[in-house]
C-alpha positions as CSV (number, residue, x, y, z in Angstrom):
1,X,0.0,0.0,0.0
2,X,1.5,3.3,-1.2
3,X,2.1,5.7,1.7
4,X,-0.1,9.8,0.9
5,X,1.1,12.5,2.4
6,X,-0.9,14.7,3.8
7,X,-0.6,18.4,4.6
8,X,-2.7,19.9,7.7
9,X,-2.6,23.9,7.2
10,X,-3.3,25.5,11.1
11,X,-1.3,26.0,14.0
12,X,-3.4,23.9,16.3
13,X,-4.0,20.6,14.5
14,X,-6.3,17.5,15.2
15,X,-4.7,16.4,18.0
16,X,-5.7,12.7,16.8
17,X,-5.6,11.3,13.0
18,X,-5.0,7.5,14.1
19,X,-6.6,5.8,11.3
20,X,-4.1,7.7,8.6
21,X,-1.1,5.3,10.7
22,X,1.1,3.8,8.4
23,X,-1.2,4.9,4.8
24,X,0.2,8.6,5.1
25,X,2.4,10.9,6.4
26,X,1.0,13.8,8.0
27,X,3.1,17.1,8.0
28,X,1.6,20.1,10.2
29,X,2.0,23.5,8.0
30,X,1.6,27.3,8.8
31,X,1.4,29.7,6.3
32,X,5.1,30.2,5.7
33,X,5.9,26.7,5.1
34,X,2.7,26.0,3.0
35,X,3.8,27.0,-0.5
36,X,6.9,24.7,0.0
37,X,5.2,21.5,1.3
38,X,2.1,22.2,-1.1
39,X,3.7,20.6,-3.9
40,X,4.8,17.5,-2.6
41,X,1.3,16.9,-0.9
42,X,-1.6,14.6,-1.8
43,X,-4.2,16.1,0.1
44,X,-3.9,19.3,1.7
45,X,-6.6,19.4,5.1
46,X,-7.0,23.0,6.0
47,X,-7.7,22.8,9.8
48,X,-7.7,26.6,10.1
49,X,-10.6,27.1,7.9
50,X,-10.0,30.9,8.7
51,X,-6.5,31.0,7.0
52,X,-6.2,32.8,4.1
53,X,-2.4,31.3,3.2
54,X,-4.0,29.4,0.7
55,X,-3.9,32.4,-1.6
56,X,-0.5,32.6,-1.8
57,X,0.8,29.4,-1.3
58,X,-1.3,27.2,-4.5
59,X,0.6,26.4,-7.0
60,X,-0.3,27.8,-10.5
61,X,1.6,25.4,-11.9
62,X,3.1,21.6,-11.7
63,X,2.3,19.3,-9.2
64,X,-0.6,20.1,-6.4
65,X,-2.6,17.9,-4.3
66,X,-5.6,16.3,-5.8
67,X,-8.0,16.8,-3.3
68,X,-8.5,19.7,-0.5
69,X,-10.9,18.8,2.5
70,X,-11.5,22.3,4.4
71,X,-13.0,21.7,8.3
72,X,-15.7,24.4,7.6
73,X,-18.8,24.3,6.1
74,X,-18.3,28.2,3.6
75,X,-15.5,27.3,1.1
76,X,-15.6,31.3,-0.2
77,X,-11.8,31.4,1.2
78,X,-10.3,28.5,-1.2
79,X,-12.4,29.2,-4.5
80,X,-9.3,30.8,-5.9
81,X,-9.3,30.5,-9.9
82,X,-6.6,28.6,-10.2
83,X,-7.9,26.2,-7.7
84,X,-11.4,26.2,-9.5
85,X,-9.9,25.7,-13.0
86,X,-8.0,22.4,-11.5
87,X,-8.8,19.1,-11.1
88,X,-8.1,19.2,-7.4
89,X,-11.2,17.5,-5.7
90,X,-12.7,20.3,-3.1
91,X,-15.0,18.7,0.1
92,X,-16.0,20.5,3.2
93,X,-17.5,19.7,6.8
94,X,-20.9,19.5,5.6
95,X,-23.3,18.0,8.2
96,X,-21.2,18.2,10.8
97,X,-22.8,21.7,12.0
98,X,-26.0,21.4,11.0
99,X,-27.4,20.5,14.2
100,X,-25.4,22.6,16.8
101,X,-26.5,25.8,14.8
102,X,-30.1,25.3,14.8
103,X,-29.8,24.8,18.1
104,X,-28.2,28.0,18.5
105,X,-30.7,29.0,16.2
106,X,-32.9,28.6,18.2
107,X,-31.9,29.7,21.6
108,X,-31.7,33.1,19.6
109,X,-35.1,33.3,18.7
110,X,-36.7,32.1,22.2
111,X,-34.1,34.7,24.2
112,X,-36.0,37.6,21.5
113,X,-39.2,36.4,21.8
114,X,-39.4,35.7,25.8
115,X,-37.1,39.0,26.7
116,X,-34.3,36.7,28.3
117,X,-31.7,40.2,27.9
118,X,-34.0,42.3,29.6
119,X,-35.4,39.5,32.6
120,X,-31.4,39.2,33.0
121,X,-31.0,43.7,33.4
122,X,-34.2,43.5,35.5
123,X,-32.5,41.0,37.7
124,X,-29.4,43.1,38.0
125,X,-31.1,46.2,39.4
126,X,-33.1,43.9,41.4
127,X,-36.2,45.0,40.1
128,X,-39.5,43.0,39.9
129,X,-41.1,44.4,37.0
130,X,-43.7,41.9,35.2
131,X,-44.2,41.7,31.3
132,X,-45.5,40.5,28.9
133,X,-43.6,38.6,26.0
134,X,-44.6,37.1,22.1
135,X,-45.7,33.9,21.8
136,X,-43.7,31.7,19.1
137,X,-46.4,29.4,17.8
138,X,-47.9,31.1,14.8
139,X,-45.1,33.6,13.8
140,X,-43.5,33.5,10.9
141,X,-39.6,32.6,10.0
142,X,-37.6,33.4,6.5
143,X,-35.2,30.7,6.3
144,X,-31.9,32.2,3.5
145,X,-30.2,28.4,2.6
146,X,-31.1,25.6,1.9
147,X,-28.1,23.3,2.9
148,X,-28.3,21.0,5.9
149,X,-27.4,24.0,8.5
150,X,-30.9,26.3,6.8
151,X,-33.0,23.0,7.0
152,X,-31.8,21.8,10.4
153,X,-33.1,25.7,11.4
154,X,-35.9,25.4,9.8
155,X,-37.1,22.2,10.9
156,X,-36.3,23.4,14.3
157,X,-38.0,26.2,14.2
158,X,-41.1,24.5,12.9
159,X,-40.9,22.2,16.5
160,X,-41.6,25.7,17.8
161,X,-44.8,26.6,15.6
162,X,-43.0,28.8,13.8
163,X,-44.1,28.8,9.9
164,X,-41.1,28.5,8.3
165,X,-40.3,29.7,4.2
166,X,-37.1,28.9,3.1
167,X,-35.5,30.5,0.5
168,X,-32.5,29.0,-1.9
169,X,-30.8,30.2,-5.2
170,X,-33.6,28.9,-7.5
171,X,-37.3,27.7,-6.7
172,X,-38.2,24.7,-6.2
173,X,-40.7,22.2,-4.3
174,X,-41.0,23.5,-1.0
175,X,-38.2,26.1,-1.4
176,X,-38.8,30.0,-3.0
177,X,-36.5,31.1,-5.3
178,X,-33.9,34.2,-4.4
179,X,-36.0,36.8,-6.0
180,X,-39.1,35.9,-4.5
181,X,-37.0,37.3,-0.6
182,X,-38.2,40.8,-1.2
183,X,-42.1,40.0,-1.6
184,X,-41.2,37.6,1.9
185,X,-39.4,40.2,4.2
186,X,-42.3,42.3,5.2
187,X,-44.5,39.3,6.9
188,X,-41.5,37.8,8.6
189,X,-41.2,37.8,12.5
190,X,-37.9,36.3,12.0
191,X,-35.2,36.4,9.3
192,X,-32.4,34.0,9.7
193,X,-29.3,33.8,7.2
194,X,-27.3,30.9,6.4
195,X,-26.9,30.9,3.0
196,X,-23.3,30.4,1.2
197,X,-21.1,33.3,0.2
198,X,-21.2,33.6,-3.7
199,X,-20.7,36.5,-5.9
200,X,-24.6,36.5,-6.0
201,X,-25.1,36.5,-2.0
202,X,-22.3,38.8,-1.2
203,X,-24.3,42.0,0.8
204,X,-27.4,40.9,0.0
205,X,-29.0,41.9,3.6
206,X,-28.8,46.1,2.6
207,X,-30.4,49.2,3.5
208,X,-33.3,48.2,0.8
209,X,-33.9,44.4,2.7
210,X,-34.0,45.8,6.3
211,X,-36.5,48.5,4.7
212,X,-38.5,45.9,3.4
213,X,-38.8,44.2,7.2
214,X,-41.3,45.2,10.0
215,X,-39.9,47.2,12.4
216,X,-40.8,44.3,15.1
217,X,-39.0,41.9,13.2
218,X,-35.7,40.4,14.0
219,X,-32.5,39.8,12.1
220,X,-29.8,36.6,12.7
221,X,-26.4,35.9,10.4
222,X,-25.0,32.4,10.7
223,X,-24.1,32.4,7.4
224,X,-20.9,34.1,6.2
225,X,-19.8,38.0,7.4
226,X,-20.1,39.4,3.9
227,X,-23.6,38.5,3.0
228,X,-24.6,41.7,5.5
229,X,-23.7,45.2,4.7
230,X,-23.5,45.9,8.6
231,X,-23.6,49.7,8.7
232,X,-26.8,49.3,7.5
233,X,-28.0,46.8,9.6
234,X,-26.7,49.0,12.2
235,X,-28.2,52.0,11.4
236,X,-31.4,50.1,11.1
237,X,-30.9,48.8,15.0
238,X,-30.1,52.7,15.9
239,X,-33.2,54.0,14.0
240,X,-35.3,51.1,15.3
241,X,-36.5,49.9,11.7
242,X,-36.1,46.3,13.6
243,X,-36.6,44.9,17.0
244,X,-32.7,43.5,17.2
245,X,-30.4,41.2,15.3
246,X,-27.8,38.5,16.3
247,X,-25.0,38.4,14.4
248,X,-22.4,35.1,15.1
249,X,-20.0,35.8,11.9
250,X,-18.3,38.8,10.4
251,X,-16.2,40.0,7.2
252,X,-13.2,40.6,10.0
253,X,-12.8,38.1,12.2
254,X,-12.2,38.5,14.8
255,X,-14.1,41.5,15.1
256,X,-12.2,45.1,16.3
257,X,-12.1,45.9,19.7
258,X,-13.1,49.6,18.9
259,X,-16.1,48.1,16.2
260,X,-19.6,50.2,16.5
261,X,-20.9,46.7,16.6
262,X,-20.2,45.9,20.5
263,X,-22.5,48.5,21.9
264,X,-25.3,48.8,19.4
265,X,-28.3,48.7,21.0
266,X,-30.5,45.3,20.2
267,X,-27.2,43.7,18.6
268,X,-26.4,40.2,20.3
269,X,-22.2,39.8,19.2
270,X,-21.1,36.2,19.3
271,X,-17.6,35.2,18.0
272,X,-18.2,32.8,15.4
273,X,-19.4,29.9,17.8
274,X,-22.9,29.1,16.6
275,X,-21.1,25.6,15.3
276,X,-19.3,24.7,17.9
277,X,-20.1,22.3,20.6
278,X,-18.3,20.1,22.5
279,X,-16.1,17.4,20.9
280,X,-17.2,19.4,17.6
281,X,-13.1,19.4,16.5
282,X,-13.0,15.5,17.2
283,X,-15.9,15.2,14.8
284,X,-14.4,17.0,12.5
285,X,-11.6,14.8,12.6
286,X,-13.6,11.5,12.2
287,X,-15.5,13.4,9.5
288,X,-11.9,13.5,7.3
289,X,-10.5,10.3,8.5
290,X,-14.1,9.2,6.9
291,X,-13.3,10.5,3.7
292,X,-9.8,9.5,3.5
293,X,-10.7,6.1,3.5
294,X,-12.6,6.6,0.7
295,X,-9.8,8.5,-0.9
296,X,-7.3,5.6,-0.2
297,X,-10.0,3.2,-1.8
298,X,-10.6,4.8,-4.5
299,X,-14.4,5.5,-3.8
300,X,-15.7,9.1,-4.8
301,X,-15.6,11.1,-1.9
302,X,-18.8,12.9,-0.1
303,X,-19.3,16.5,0.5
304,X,-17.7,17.1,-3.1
305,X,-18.1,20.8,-3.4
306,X,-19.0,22.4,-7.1
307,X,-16.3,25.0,-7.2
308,X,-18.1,27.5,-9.7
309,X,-21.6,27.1,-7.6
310,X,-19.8,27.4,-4.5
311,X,-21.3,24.9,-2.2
312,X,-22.6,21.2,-2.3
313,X,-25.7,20.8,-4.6
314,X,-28.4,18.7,-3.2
């Protein structure tokens, strides 16, 4: 049996790859030392799916690794065109978040609904002050995605009462089409994002959509940073076009210290951890030791991204 080697890109690798033993050779890479192992490599796993040393290290020419497995479900950082034009096989963590961000999903929309940020202020002055909060049963969700993470929300959602529209790139049987999103904002109690970054996607959440929603409406991201121009969504939090918005990912991660966004009023700042429960990095690893059997067996591999869509069809 012929021995692969395998390139992990990130500084703080899977601290277990046991069933790789004696089929490949694992070298651990940072960006400095990517563009010289790159070559050599047969797979490249890029643990830090927030590195962006893949730009500079691919090779534009001569040998490159034939298939790159990225722990992240958004593969906008490694569509680079010379990557795309290749043959190299491209497959991401798909499935292995689905679950966890609902969830978080979720917890989102009860803490709105039922006022959990303003029982918890109450509590701190030691005030008894009762109210009154929304019922979920009967409200209406917009659902942006239609991959495993937007249906695992949606589904979840549903559990709650809540009607639930989802909304992917074309329409189809139970799913409305992208252009159909501006005729859906205004009726929606809830509008959640987690659609893939493409060239069509990018800042798609303006001035014009957060017009378009009722002012008692609320906003989450879970998708990528860039599909939300966030000045606007901020200046529709400070004008109180909508009731709040949770946003868990941004276009800089990690987000400034001095950003507007920390003390915007009705804006919930989580640091890209909507994914990420516990064991989710062992899972990840059992998801690519997974594959790589499949790889060493010559069996197609799953998760096998279309590099021009951007995403996994299906």
């Amino acid at each position: 049996m012929s021995e692969y080697t395998v390139v992990v890109l990130g500084d703080t690798p899977p601290v277990r790859l046991d069933r790789l033993a004696g089929r490949a050779r694992v070298q651990v890479s940072d960006a400095a030392s990517l563009p010289a192992l790159l070559p050599g490599a047969d797979v490249l796993l890029v643990w830090d799916f927030q590195s962006d040393a893949l730009r500079d290290a691919w090779p534009g020419s001569g040998p490159r690794p034939g298939w790159v497995h990225t722990a992240s479900a958004g593969v906008d950082r490694l569509l680079l065109p010379d990557l795309v034009e290749s043959e190299t096989v491209l497959t991401n963590a798909r499935g292995v978040f689905d679950q966890p961000i609902a969830e978080y999903v979720g917890a989102l929309v009860l803490a709105f609904a039922k006022d959990l940020s303003g029982t918890w202020e109450l509590q701190r002055q030691r005030r008894w002050r009762h109210r009154e909060t929304r019922r979920l049963a009967g409200t209406r969700a917009v659902v942006v995605g239609v991959g495993p993470i937007g249906r695992a929300i949606g589904e979840l959602l549903r559990a709650l009462g809540v009607r639930v529209e989802w909304v992917g790139r074309t329409a189809r049987a139970g799913v409305r089409g992208a252009d159909e999103l501006p005729d859906l904002l205004p009726d929606a109690d809830w509008v959640v994002c987690a659609a893939p970054l493409t060239p069509a996607t990018r800042g798609m959440f303006d001035r014009a959509a957060f017009a378009r929603m009722a002012p008692s409406a609320y906003f989450v991201n879970v998708g990528r940073g860039p599909l939300v121009v966030t000045d606007e969504l901020r200046a529709a939090l400070l004008e109180r076009r909508l009731a709040g918005a949770a946003l868990d990912v941004f276009e800089q991660e990690p987000l400034a210290s001095d950003s507007a966004l920390w003390d915007t009023p009705g804006l919930l700042v989580s640091p890209h951890m909507s994914g990420d429960t516990v064991g989710w990095r062992d899972d990840l690893a059992r998801q690519f030791e997974d594959n790589f059997d499949r790889w060493a067996a010559g069996e197609p591999l799953f998760n096998v991204v279309d590099k021009r869509l951007g995403y996994v069809p299906g």
